[in-house]
Steps between C-alpha positions, in 0.01 A plus 500: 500500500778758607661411127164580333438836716916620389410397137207726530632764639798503271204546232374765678815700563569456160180655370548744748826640325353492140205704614798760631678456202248551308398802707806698477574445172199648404499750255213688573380730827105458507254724686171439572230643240121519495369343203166602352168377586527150261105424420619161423358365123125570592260664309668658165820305555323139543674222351380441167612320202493763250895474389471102416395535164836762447702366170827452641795574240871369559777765462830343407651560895377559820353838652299688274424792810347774254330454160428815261292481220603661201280697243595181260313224728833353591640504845816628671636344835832460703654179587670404804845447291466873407355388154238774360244317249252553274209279466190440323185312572634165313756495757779571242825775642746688376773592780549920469816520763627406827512733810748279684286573761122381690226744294184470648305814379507609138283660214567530174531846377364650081826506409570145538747546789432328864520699789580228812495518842783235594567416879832456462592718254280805543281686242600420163413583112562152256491706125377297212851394386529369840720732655466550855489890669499505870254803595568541898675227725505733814416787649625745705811284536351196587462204256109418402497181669157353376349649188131332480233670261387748306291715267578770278341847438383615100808759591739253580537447879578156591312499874674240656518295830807398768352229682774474783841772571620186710481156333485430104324259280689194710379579801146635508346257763757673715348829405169383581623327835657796645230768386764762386253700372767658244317447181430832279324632193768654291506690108714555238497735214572339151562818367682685746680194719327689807461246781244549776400317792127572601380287753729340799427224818307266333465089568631373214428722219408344192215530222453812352200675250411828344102545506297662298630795307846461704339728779624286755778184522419192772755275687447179613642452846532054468483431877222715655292412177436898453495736210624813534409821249763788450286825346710627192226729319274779691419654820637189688770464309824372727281380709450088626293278666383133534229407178471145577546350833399154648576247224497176672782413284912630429485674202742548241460669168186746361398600149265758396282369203445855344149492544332392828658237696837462724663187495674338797700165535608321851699223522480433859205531767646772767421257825817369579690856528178633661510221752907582577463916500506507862802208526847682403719260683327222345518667184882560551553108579335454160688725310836325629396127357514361176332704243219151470353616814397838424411336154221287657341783654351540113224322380375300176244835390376649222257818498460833290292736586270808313429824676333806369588866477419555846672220637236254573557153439269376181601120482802281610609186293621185655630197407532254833733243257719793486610372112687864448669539845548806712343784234727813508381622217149575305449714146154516342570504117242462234236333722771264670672486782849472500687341826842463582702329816800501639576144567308351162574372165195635355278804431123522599288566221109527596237631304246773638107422461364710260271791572 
């Protein structure tokens, strides 16, 4: 018996120093945050199966994040290798370049040109010959550390977001564990390089829209599953405040489809970061172990959502098979809906019910 209580506490002592390992080594300093009042998926956001009948089309790689539409029906999306493609409904691609980098927001500009927002590499411009310009990789002496998405003005300012001054692309979850709250809405000029940074302190800053007329740009902040609206036209001009609040869900990138309707992806439901807001030291322990353990905080989910001008939800779409995992992107174009993910092989293609 004594040899079986030594063996156990030898196991015990031993889990004892990994946990203090794993505490000090830490790289992250968490406080304790408030989330937002999480409805849950009731009403609005019930589970429904509204995504399983979504086409899904293979991309030759892994990680199509963003998908733009161009005027030509074909579609433009980065690739985890860097790769920039072109493809077309038929599921044929031509490569255009190679960032080197992670993009994970682009659109396709009239000229041809790409303008990218890279996480490693910053905000970039791939020209039709394939060159590569690099637009802004810091500011104010500081390197852009996580370039996300973006939308661009009819006079040529790329609006633009920094999800996180403290961790890149690679380490996200540990951005989301500690709550840095460093995330900002930033612009840049085309025409005159000016660089601009608009809106500071946010959790994770990530999608980001023009509405209608360009009177106002939103910003998707992923883990309090808020939208926030930054006035850029008339009296309130400057001003900011919270348009959509309460989404049961994380949410990652937003689209404006020109006419009536604001489209929102989320890849992950928000209740395991809700449930550890008030938990820093638990969060901390986390943050030190292998990067799998943070990883199973997310969940097999897949769920876009439609909200009107004012902000109120109009319909979510669900799939509970999850076929196109973890949604981070959605683009309504020519009565479909266009999805990308992070982690897939494939883009969502669903089409919308007819009026």
């Amino acid at each position: 018996m004594s040899t079986m209580i030594k063996g156990f506490s030898a196991i015990v002592g031993l889990i004892a120093i990994l946990i203090s390992v794993a505490f000090v080594r830490s790289p992250i300093n968490p406080e304790v945050w408030e989330p937002p009042k999480n409805p849950g998926f009731t009403g609005g956001f019930a589970p429904n199966s509204d995504l399983a009948s979504m086409v899904l089309l293979p991309v030759p790689g892994h990680g199509p994040e963003d998908v733009s539409c161009t005027a030509d029906g074909s579609m433009i999306t980065g690739l985890e290798d860097g790769r920039i493609i072109r493809m077309t409904l038929d599921g044929s691609f031509e490569i255009l370049g190679d960032t080197g980098g992670r993009p994970v927001g682009l659109q396709a500009m009239p000229d041809g040109s790409v303008i990218i927002a890279d996480a490693l590499k910053g905000l970039l411009r791939l020209q039709p010959d394939g060159s590569l310009q690099v637009l802004a990789n810091e500011f104010e002496g500081r390197q852009i550390l996580f370039a996300d998405d973006l939308d661009i003005s009819s006079d040529g300012v790329v609006w633009f977001s920094d999800a996180s001054q403290r961790f890149s692309i690679d380490g996200f979850m540990l951005d989301l564990l500690e709550a840095s709250r460093t995330g900002r809405l930033m612009s840049y000029n085309l025409a005159t390089g000016e660089l601009k940074s608009h809106l500071e302190g946010l959790f994770f800053a990530n999608g980001v829209a023009l509405g209608p007329d360009e009177t106002y740009v939103l910003v998707n902040e992923t883990v309090t599953g808020r939208v926030h609206r930054l006035w850029l036209k008339g009296e309130r001009a400057g001003d900011s405040e919270i348009f959509i609040d309460q989404i049961p869900a994380m949410v990652d990138n937003i689209s404006f489809n020109g006419e009536d309707t604001l489209w929102v992806a989320s890849p992950n439901p928000r209740d395991a970061l809700d449930a550890f807001a008030d938990k820093p030291l638990l969060r901390r322990l986390v943050g030190g172990l292998p990067a799998w353990v943070s990883g199973s905080l997310e969940e097999h989910f897949s769920m876009v959502s439609a909200f009107d001008l004012e902000g109120h939800l109009i319909k979510s779409y669900g799939d509970a098979d999850a076929r196109l995992n973890q949604i981070t992107s959605v683009n309504e174009c020519d009565g479909k809906l266009i999805m990308g993910s992070l982690i897939s092989n494939s883009i969502g293609i669903l089409e919308l019910p007819h009026d």
